[in-house]
C-alpha positions, 0 to 999 in steps of 0.5 A: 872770512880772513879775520877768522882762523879756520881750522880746517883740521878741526878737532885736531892737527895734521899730523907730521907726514899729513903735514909733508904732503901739504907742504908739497901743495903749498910749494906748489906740486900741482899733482899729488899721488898719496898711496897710504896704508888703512887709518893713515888720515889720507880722507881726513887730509883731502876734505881739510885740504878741500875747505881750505881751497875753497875759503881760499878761492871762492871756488868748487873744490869737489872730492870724489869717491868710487861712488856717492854713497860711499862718499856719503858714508866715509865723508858726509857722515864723518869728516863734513859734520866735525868742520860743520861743528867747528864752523858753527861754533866760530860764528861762520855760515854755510849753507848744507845741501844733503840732496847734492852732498855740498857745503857751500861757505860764505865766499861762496867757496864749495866743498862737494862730493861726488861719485864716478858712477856715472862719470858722464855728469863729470864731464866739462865742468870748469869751476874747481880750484881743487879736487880730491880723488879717493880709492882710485884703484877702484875707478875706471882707468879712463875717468882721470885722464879724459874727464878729470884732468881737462877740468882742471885747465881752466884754473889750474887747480891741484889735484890728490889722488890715493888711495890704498893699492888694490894690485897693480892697477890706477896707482901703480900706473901713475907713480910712473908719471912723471907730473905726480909728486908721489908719498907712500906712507903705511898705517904706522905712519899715523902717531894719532892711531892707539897702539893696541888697536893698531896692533888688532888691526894688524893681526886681523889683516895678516891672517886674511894672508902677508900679501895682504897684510902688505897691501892694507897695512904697508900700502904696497902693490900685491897682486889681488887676491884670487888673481888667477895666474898668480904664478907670473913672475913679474920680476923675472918675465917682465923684461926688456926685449924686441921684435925678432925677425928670426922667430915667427909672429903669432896674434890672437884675439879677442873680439869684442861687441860692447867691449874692447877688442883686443889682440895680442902679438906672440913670438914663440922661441921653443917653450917660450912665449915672447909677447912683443906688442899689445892693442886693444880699441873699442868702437872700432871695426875690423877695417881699423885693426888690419890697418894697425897691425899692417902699420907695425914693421912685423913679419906677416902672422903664420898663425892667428887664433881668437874667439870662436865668437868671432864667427857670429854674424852681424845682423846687419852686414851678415857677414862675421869678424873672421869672415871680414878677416878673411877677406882682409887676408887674415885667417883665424883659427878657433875652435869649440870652447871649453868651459872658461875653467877647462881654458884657464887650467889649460893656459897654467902650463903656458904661464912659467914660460911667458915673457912680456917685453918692458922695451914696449909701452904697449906691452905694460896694458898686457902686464897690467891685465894678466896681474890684475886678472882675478876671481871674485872675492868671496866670504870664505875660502873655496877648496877648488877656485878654478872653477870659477869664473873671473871678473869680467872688466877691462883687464879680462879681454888681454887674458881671454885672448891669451887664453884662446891662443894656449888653447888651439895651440895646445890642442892643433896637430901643426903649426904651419908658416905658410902662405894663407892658400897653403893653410888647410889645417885641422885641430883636434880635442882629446876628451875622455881620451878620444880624438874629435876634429873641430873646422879651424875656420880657414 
Protein backbone atom coordinates (compact mmCIF):
# COMPACT_ATOMS: atom_id res chain seq x y z
CA UNK A 1 0.00 0.00 0.00
CA UNK A 2 2.64 2.82 0.77
CA UNK A 3 4.48 2.03 -2.89
CA UNK A 4 1.09 3.03 -4.11
CA UNK A 5 -0.39 7.03 -4.45
CA UNK A 6 -3.96 6.86 -3.64
CA UNK A 7 -5.75 9.79 -4.43
CA UNK A 8 -8.00 10.00 -2.39
CA UNK A 9 -9.66 12.74 -4.05
CA UNK A 10 -9.92 10.96 -6.87
CA UNK A 11 -11.03 12.23 -9.99
CA UNK A 12 -10.13 15.67 -8.81
CA UNK A 13 -7.95 17.95 -6.12
CA UNK A 14 -9.16 19.33 -2.99
CA UNK A 15 -9.86 22.62 -3.76
CA UNK A 16 -8.27 25.51 -1.93
CA UNK A 17 -10.26 25.91 1.26
CA UNK A 18 -11.10 22.08 1.27
CA UNK A 19 -7.39 22.20 1.54
CA UNK A 20 -7.43 24.78 4.91
CA UNK A 21 -9.34 22.25 6.54
CA UNK A 22 -6.84 19.29 5.90
CA UNK A 23 -3.99 21.28 6.66
CA UNK A 24 -5.49 21.98 10.40
CA UNK A 25 -5.83 17.93 10.63
CA UNK A 26 -2.50 17.34 9.52
CA UNK A 27 -0.98 20.06 12.10
CA UNK A 28 -2.99 17.85 14.39
CA UNK A 29 -6.65 19.73 15.45
CA UNK A 30 -8.19 17.22 16.79
CA UNK A 31 -11.63 18.38 16.51
CA UNK A 32 -13.18 20.04 13.22
CA UNK A 33 -16.31 21.98 13.08
CA UNK A 34 -16.86 22.69 9.29
CA UNK A 35 -20.03 24.79 8.74
CA UNK A 36 -20.25 25.20 4.73
CA UNK A 37 -22.88 26.35 2.43
CA UNK A 38 -24.87 23.53 -0.18
CA UNK A 39 -22.09 22.38 -2.95
CA UNK A 40 -19.21 23.63 -0.69
CA UNK A 41 -17.72 19.50 -1.20
CA UNK A 42 -17.70 19.43 2.61
CA UNK A 43 -19.16 15.32 2.09
CA UNK A 44 -16.73 14.71 -0.65
CA UNK A 45 -13.89 16.45 1.73
CA UNK A 46 -14.87 13.82 4.81
CA UNK A 47 -15.25 10.36 2.84
CA UNK A 48 -11.55 11.38 1.04
CA UNK A 49 -10.28 12.30 4.59
CA UNK A 50 -12.11 8.65 5.94
CA UNK A 51 -9.80 6.51 3.03
CA UNK A 52 -7.17 8.29 3.86
CA UNK A 53 -7.23 7.64 7.91
CA UNK A 54 -7.88 4.31 7.19
CA UNK A 55 -5.12 3.25 4.41
CA UNK A 56 -3.17 5.15 7.37
CA UNK A 57 -4.26 3.35 10.32
CA UNK A 58 -5.62 -0.03 9.62
CA UNK A 59 -8.46 1.08 11.56
CA UNK A 60 -12.30 1.88 11.28
CA UNK A 61 -12.98 5.40 10.00
CA UNK A 62 -17.02 5.32 9.95
CA UNK A 63 -18.96 8.66 8.83
CA UNK A 64 -22.49 9.00 9.82
CA UNK A 65 -25.47 10.65 8.68
CA UNK A 66 -28.93 11.76 10.29
CA UNK A 67 -29.65 8.43 8.80
CA UNK A 68 -28.43 5.04 6.84
CA UNK A 69 -30.32 5.65 3.91
CA UNK A 70 -29.31 9.02 3.66
CA UNK A 71 -25.83 8.11 4.16
CA UNK A 72 -26.48 5.35 1.39
CA UNK A 73 -27.79 7.64 -1.10
CA UNK A 74 -25.48 11.27 -0.59
CA UNK A 75 -22.12 8.67 0.04
CA UNK A 76 -22.48 4.98 -1.07
CA UNK A 77 -24.00 5.86 -4.37
CA UNK A 78 -21.86 8.91 -5.11
CA UNK A 79 -18.69 9.44 -3.28
CA UNK A 80 -17.57 5.36 -2.43
CA UNK A 81 -18.16 4.31 -6.29
CA UNK A 82 -15.69 7.22 -7.72
CA UNK A 83 -12.69 5.83 -5.03
CA UNK A 84 -14.06 2.19 -5.79
CA UNK A 85 -13.32 3.19 -9.38
CA UNK A 86 -10.12 4.63 -8.70
CA UNK A 87 -8.81 1.79 -6.41
CA UNK A 88 -9.78 -0.68 -9.10
CA UNK A 89 -8.09 0.95 -11.78
CA UNK A 90 -4.45 1.03 -9.40
CA UNK A 91 -4.61 -2.42 -8.97
CA UNK A 92 -5.75 -1.91 -4.95
CA UNK A 93 -8.18 -4.57 -3.51
CA UNK A 94 -11.11 -3.93 -1.33
CA UNK A 95 -13.66 -6.03 -0.25
CA UNK A 96 -17.53 -3.98 -0.62
CA UNK A 97 -20.14 -4.70 1.89
CA UNK A 98 -23.66 -3.46 0.64
CA UNK A 99 -25.43 -4.95 3.48
CA UNK A 100 -23.40 -3.04 6.40
CA UNK A 101 -22.41 -0.19 3.66
CA UNK A 102 -18.19 -0.81 4.29
CA UNK A 103 -15.51 -0.88 2.44
CA UNK A 104 -12.81 -2.73 4.08
CA UNK A 105 -8.85 -2.07 2.31
CA UNK A 106 -6.12 -4.06 2.20
CA UNK A 107 -4.52 -3.26 5.46
CA UNK A 108 -7.74 -4.15 6.80
CA UNK A 109 -8.43 -0.03 7.30
CA UNK A 110 -12.39 0.32 6.94
CA UNK A 111 -14.42 3.38 5.82
CA UNK A 112 -18.13 2.52 6.71
CA UNK A 113 -21.23 4.37 7.03
CA UNK A 114 -23.75 4.70 9.56
CA UNK A 115 -26.98 6.33 10.67
CA UNK A 116 -28.03 7.74 14.13
CA UNK A 117 -31.13 6.45 14.08
CA UNK A 118 -30.60 4.08 16.32
CA UNK A 119 -27.99 5.71 18.01
CA UNK A 120 -27.77 2.73 20.71
CA UNK A 121 -25.68 0.37 18.12
CA UNK A 122 -23.16 3.33 18.32
CA UNK A 123 -22.75 2.97 21.78
CA UNK A 124 -19.01 1.60 23.13
CA UNK A 125 -17.21 1.07 20.14
CA UNK A 126 -13.35 1.32 20.44
CA UNK A 127 -11.80 0.84 16.81
CA UNK A 128 -12.05 4.34 14.98
CA UNK A 129 -9.25 6.29 14.16
CA UNK A 130 -11.13 8.85 12.46
CA UNK A 131 -14.93 9.83 11.95
CA UNK A 132 -17.02 12.18 10.25
CA UNK A 133 -20.31 13.40 11.43
CA UNK A 134 -22.58 15.08 8.62
CA UNK A 135 -25.82 17.26 8.86
CA UNK A 136 -25.29 17.57 12.51
CA UNK A 137 -27.98 20.03 12.92
CA UNK A 138 -30.38 17.13 12.26
CA UNK A 139 -28.94 14.76 15.13
CA UNK A 140 -30.10 14.64 18.29
CA UNK A 141 -28.32 16.94 20.57
CA UNK A 142 -26.94 14.14 23.13
CA UNK A 143 -25.49 11.61 20.20
CA UNK A 144 -22.01 13.48 20.08
CA UNK A 145 -21.41 14.15 23.63
CA UNK A 146 -22.49 10.81 25.45
CA UNK A 147 -21.96 8.16 22.29
CA UNK A 148 -19.64 9.86 19.94
CA UNK A 149 -16.72 11.40 21.94
CA UNK A 150 -16.29 8.42 24.66
CA UNK A 151 -15.26 6.33 20.98
CA UNK A 152 -12.85 8.22 20.38
CA UNK A 153 -10.76 7.75 23.60
CA UNK A 154 -9.14 4.77 22.80
CA UNK A 155 -7.13 6.02 19.68
CA UNK A 156 -7.65 9.31 20.01
CA UNK A 157 -9.04 9.84 16.69
CA UNK A 158 -9.98 13.13 14.95
CA UNK A 159 -13.10 14.22 14.36
CA UNK A 160 -15.18 16.66 11.65
CA UNK A 161 -18.54 17.72 12.23
CA UNK A 162 -20.64 19.95 9.61
CA UNK A 163 -23.03 20.56 8.14
CA UNK A 164 -25.27 23.47 6.57
CA UNK A 165 -26.94 25.32 9.72
CA UNK A 166 -30.55 24.57 10.22
CA UNK A 167 -31.10 27.63 12.92
CA UNK A 168 -29.50 27.70 16.15
CA UNK A 169 -29.06 24.38 16.83
CA UNK A 170 -26.07 21.55 17.32
CA UNK A 171 -23.57 23.63 15.33
CA UNK A 172 -24.42 26.88 16.55
CA UNK A 173 -23.84 25.46 20.26
CA UNK A 174 -20.58 23.96 19.52
CA UNK A 175 -18.57 26.79 17.38
CA UNK A 176 -18.72 28.16 21.32
CA UNK A 177 -16.42 25.09 22.10
CA UNK A 178 -13.42 25.98 22.83
CA UNK A 179 -11.71 22.02 21.61
CA UNK A 180 -13.48 22.65 17.83
CA UNK A 181 -11.30 24.50 15.36
CA UNK A 182 -14.27 25.98 13.50
CA UNK A 183 -14.33 26.86 9.30
CA UNK A 184 -17.31 28.69 8.06
CA UNK A 185 -17.03 28.84 4.33
CA UNK A 186 -20.68 29.65 1.84
CA UNK A 187 -21.33 27.91 -1.42
CA UNK A 188 -19.20 30.44 -3.33
CA UNK A 189 -16.32 28.98 -1.79
CA UNK A 190 -15.95 26.12 -4.23
CA UNK A 191 -14.02 27.30 -7.48
CA UNK A 192 -15.24 23.72 -9.19
CA UNK A 193 -19.14 24.78 -9.17
CA UNK A 194 -20.11 26.28 -12.69
CA UNK A 195 -21.06 29.61 -12.68
CA UNK A 196 -24.20 29.77 -14.14
CA UNK A 197 -25.49 26.97 -12.18
CA UNK A 198 -24.50 28.35 -9.25
CA UNK A 199 -26.15 31.42 -10.15
CA UNK A 200 -29.57 28.96 -10.51
CA UNK A 201 -28.93 27.59 -7.69
CA UNK A 202 -28.93 30.77 -5.96
CA UNK A 203 -31.90 32.49 -7.35
CA UNK A 204 -33.93 29.41 -6.44
CA UNK A 205 -33.01 29.81 -2.78
CA UNK A 206 -33.41 33.57 -2.42
CA UNK A 207 -36.89 33.40 -3.53
CA UNK A 208 -37.74 30.39 -0.86
CA UNK A 209 -36.83 33.88 1.24
CA UNK A 210 -32.97 35.96 2.25
CA UNK A 211 -33.02 34.24 5.45
CA UNK A 212 -33.01 31.34 3.74
CA UNK A 213 -30.84 32.16 0.99
CA UNK A 214 -28.20 33.13 4.05
CA UNK A 215 -28.62 29.77 5.58
CA UNK A 216 -28.40 27.48 2.47
CA UNK A 217 -26.01 29.50 0.48
CA UNK A 218 -23.94 31.70 3.08
CA UNK A 219 -24.09 28.96 5.73
CA UNK A 220 -25.27 31.54 8.45
CA UNK A 221 -27.58 30.73 11.40
CA UNK A 222 -31.06 31.98 10.83
CA UNK A 223 -33.97 30.95 12.61
CA UNK A 224 -35.77 28.05 10.73
CA UNK A 225 -38.56 28.69 8.75
CA UNK A 226 -41.91 28.63 10.42
CA UNK A 227 -40.29 29.50 13.99
CA UNK A 228 -43.21 30.23 15.88
CA UNK A 229 -42.25 33.32 17.81
CA UNK A 230 -40.12 34.75 15.09
CA UNK A 231 -40.15 38.08 16.55
CA UNK A 232 -37.75 37.40 19.49
CA UNK A 233 -34.85 39.70 19.27
CA UNK A 234 -32.22 37.59 19.93
CA UNK A 235 -29.71 40.43 19.94
CA UNK A 236 -31.39 42.74 21.92
CA UNK A 237 -33.48 40.22 24.62
CA UNK A 238 -30.62 37.89 25.10
CA UNK A 239 -28.45 40.04 27.53
CA UNK A 240 -26.33 39.72 30.53
CA UNK A 241 -28.29 40.17 33.78
CA UNK A 242 -28.94 38.07 37.34
CA UNK A 243 -31.21 37.20 40.02
CA UNK A 244 -32.92 40.05 41.85
CA UNK A 245 -33.97 39.61 45.18
CA UNK A 246 -36.17 42.80 44.91
CA UNK A 247 -38.50 41.27 42.11
CA UNK A 248 -40.55 38.29 42.75
CA UNK A 249 -39.70 34.67 41.59
CA UNK A 250 -42.21 32.80 39.40
CA UNK A 251 -41.64 29.24 37.94
CA UNK A 252 -43.64 27.44 35.47
CA UNK A 253 -43.63 23.89 34.27
CA UNK A 254 -43.82 21.34 32.01
CA UNK A 255 -44.11 17.97 33.15
CA UNK A 256 -43.05 15.46 31.49
CA UNK A 257 -43.69 11.38 31.20
CA UNK A 258 -41.66 10.01 28.51
CA UNK A 259 -40.13 13.30 27.92
CA UNK A 260 -38.28 15.78 29.58
CA UNK A 261 -39.68 18.10 32.53
CA UNK A 262 -38.85 21.24 32.19
CA UNK A 263 -39.25 24.26 34.37
CA UNK A 264 -38.66 27.62 33.79
CA UNK A 265 -37.57 30.72 36.44
CA UNK A 266 -39.57 33.99 35.73
CA UNK A 267 -38.85 37.64 37.47
CA UNK A 268 -41.40 39.92 36.36
CA UNK A 269 -40.44 43.76 36.29
CA UNK A 270 -43.54 45.63 35.15
CA UNK A 271 -44.10 44.36 31.62
CA UNK A 272 -40.92 42.56 31.56
CA UNK A 273 -40.37 39.14 31.96
CA UNK A 274 -36.59 38.13 33.09
CA UNK A 275 -36.04 34.82 32.80
CA UNK A 276 -33.08 34.11 35.09
CA UNK A 277 -32.38 30.31 35.15
CA UNK A 278 -33.71 27.24 33.23
CA UNK A 279 -33.96 23.03 34.02
CA UNK A 280 -35.09 20.62 32.52
CA UNK A 281 -34.22 16.61 33.32
CA UNK A 282 -35.55 13.41 32.13
CA UNK A 283 -36.45 10.11 34.44
CA UNK A 284 -36.48 12.11 37.26
CA UNK A 285 -39.36 12.14 39.85
CA UNK A 286 -40.93 15.20 41.59
CA UNK A 287 -38.37 14.51 44.70
CA UNK A 288 -35.32 15.55 42.31
CA UNK A 289 -36.78 18.86 40.98
CA UNK A 290 -37.95 20.48 44.50
CA UNK A 291 -34.52 19.44 45.87
CA UNK A 292 -33.06 21.38 42.77
CA UNK A 293 -34.97 24.28 42.81
CA UNK A 294 -34.22 24.29 47.15
CA UNK A 295 -30.53 23.86 45.99
CA UNK A 296 -30.56 27.58 44.15
CA UNK A 297 -30.02 30.97 46.32
CA UNK A 298 -33.63 31.94 44.87
CA UNK A 299 -36.34 33.42 47.13
CA UNK A 300 -39.36 31.21 47.53
CA UNK A 301 -41.62 31.19 44.42
CA UNK A 302 -44.88 33.48 44.79
CA UNK A 303 -46.31 31.97 41.86
CA UNK A 304 -45.81 28.42 39.98
CA UNK A 305 -47.88 27.70 36.98
CA UNK A 306 -47.73 24.36 34.53
CA UNK A 307 -49.75 21.63 32.74
CA UNK A 308 -52.92 20.88 33.77
CA UNK A 309 -51.65 17.71 32.72
CA UNK A 310 -49.84 17.53 35.67
CA UNK A 311 -52.82 16.64 37.76
CA UNK A 312 -53.03 13.18 35.91
CA UNK A 313 -52.64 10.45 38.28
CA UNK A 314 -49.96 8.00 38.31
CA UNK A 315 -51.67 4.58 38.26
CA UNK A 316 -49.11 3.41 40.58
CA UNK A 317 -48.73 5.81 43.23
CA UNK A 318 -52.40 7.74 42.80
CA UNK A 319 -51.15 10.15 43.47
CA UNK A 320 -50.42 13.48 40.52
CA UNK A 321 -47.18 15.42 40.16
CA UNK A 322 -49.05 18.55 41.44
CA UNK A 323 -50.25 16.76 44.37
CA UNK A 324 -46.83 15.39 44.91
CA UNK A 325 -45.90 19.46 44.61
CA UNK A 326 -48.30 20.09 46.93
CA UNK A 327 -47.05 17.98 49.51
CA UNK A 328 -43.70 19.12 48.95
CA UNK A 329 -44.78 22.87 49.78
CA UNK A 330 -45.07 23.72 46.05
CA UNK A 331 -48.46 24.89 44.86
CA UNK A 332 -49.14 25.04 40.96
CA UNK A 333 -51.78 26.76 39.17
CA UNK A 334 -53.35 25.54 35.97
CA UNK A 335 -56.03 25.87 34.35
CA UNK A 336 -58.30 24.06 31.31
CA UNK A 337 -56.22 24.45 28.15
CA UNK A 338 -56.82 26.07 25.17
CA UNK A 339 -56.24 24.95 21.93
CA UNK A 340 -52.21 24.96 21.70
CA UNK A 341 -52.98 27.98 18.68
CA UNK A 342 -55.50 29.99 21.35
CA UNK A 343 -51.82 29.62 23.92
CA UNK A 344 -49.60 30.31 21.28
CA UNK A 345 -51.32 33.59 19.90
CA UNK A 346 -51.94 34.49 23.76
CA UNK A 347 -47.82 34.24 24.62
CA UNK A 348 -47.20 36.62 21.10
CA UNK A 349 -48.01 39.55 23.26
CA UNK A 350 -45.53 38.42 26.10
CA UNK A 351 -42.62 37.84 23.54
CA UNK A 352 -41.39 41.75 23.00
CA UNK A 353 -40.97 41.93 26.66
CA UNK A 354 -39.25 38.75 27.28
CA UNK A 355 -35.69 38.86 28.35
CA UNK A 356 -33.36 35.84 28.59
CA UNK A 357 -30.25 36.28 31.00
CA UNK A 358 -26.77 35.32 28.77
CA UNK A 359 -25.06 35.72 32.77
CA UNK A 360 -26.64 32.14 32.93
CA UNK A 361 -25.31 29.03 31.06
CA UNK A 362 -28.40 27.51 31.79
CA UNK A 363 -30.47 29.94 30.44
CA UNK A 364 -28.65 29.65 26.62
CA UNK A 365 -30.89 25.63 26.48
CA UNK A 366 -34.00 28.32 27.31
CA UNK A 367 -32.81 30.50 23.93
CA UNK A 368 -31.78 27.70 22.19
CA UNK A 369 -35.59 26.25 22.66
CA UNK A 370 -37.58 29.43 21.90
CA UNK A 371 -35.38 30.16 18.23
CA UNK A 372 -35.65 26.80 17.15
CA UNK A 373 -39.56 26.36 18.38
CA UNK A 374 -41.11 25.93 14.77
CA UNK A 375 -44.04 24.35 12.62
CA UNK A 376 -43.58 21.82 10.28
CA UNK A 377 -42.53 22.55 7.05
CA UNK A 378 -44.80 22.45 4.61
CA UNK A 379 -45.12 22.15 0.51
CA UNK A 380 -46.74 25.47 0.18
CA UNK A 381 -47.45 28.79 1.96
CA UNK A 382 -50.64 28.52 4.44
CA UNK A 383 -52.36 32.11 4.75
CA UNK A 384 -52.86 31.41 8.48
CA UNK A 385 -49.92 29.17 10.32
CA UNK A 386 -51.19 29.81 13.95
CA UNK A 387 -53.28 27.14 13.54
CA UNK A 388 -51.16 24.70 13.66
CA UNK A 389 -49.40 23.01 15.73
CA UNK A 390 -45.53 22.98 16.44
CA UNK A 391 -42.86 20.00 16.26
CA UNK A 392 -43.16 18.38 18.93
CA UNK A 393 -39.06 17.51 19.93
CA UNK A 394 -36.79 18.45 22.38
CA UNK A 395 -36.87 22.04 22.27
CA UNK A 396 -40.94 22.39 22.53
CA UNK A 397 -41.05 21.40 26.40
CA UNK A 398 -38.82 25.12 27.59
CA UNK A 399 -41.96 26.74 25.08
CA UNK A 400 -44.97 24.76 26.45
CA UNK A 401 -43.86 25.76 29.84
CA UNK A 402 -43.46 29.22 28.83
CA UNK A 403 -46.72 28.93 27.01
CA UNK A 404 -48.61 27.71 30.28
CA UNK A 405 -47.20 30.79 32.36
CA UNK A 406 -48.48 33.58 29.83
CA UNK A 407 -51.70 31.90 29.81
CA UNK A 408 -52.93 31.59 33.55
CA UNK A 409 -51.01 34.72 34.06
CA UNK A 410 -53.09 36.64 31.58
CA UNK A 411 -56.36 35.16 32.34
CA UNK A 412 -55.74 35.30 36.87
CA UNK A 413 -57.55 38.17 38.71
CA UNK A 414 -54.32 38.29 40.90
CA UNK A 415 -51.28 37.55 41.61
CA UNK A 416 -50.43 37.15 45.05
CA UNK A 417 -47.02 36.98 47.01
CA UNK A 418 -48.15 35.10 49.90
CA UNK A 419 -47.63 32.39 52.05
CA UNK A 420 -49.04 28.82 50.30
CA UNK A 421 -51.83 28.99 53.45
CA UNK A 422 -52.97 32.40 52.32
CA UNK A 423 -53.03 31.44 48.62
CA UNK A 424 -56.81 30.47 47.62
CA UNK A 425 -57.02 32.42 44.58
CA UNK A 426 -59.12 31.99 41.48
CA UNK A 427 -58.75 32.71 37.67
CA UNK A 428 -61.21 33.25 34.97
CA UNK A 429 -61.48 32.82 31.07
CA UNK A 430 -63.14 35.35 28.86
CA UNK A 431 -64.52 33.52 26.21
CA UNK A 432 -67.30 34.78 23.75
CA UNK A 433 -67.25 37.70 26.31
CA UNK A 434 -68.35 35.58 29.44
CA UNK A 435 -66.44 35.05 32.45
CA UNK A 436 -66.09 31.46 33.53
CA UNK A 437 -64.15 30.33 36.62
CA UNK A 438 -61.86 27.43 36.53
CA UNK A 439 -60.18 25.62 40.28
CA UNK A 440 -56.32 26.79 40.16
CA UNK A 441 -55.45 23.73 41.88
CA UNK A 442 -54.56 25.12 45.32
Amino acid sequence: MQDIRVNTFYPTRPHAKQQEVLNALDKGERFVLLRAGRKFRKTSLMISWLFEKALETGLVCPYIAPNKVQAKNIVWDDHIGRLLNHLQALGVKYKPNEVELSITLPNNGKVQLYGVENKEALRGISNWAAIACDEYDDWQEDIWPTIIRPNLITHKAQAIIGGTPKGYRNLFRLENNSTFKSFHYTSYDNPDLDERELEQMVKEYQEQGMGYYRQEILAEYEKPQGTVYEEWDMERRYIPFTYDPNLPLHLTWDFGVNDPTAIIFIQPNGSELRVIDYYEASDANIEHFVQYISSLPYKVPALETGDIAGRARDLVSGKSPIEELRRLGHFVRTSAIPSIADQIRNTHKFIPSLYISSSNPNCERMRDCLVNYRYPKKEQNLINQSNEVPIHDEYSHAMRALEYYCWNTTFATKILEQSPSERSVFGYLKKKEEKRWIDDGY
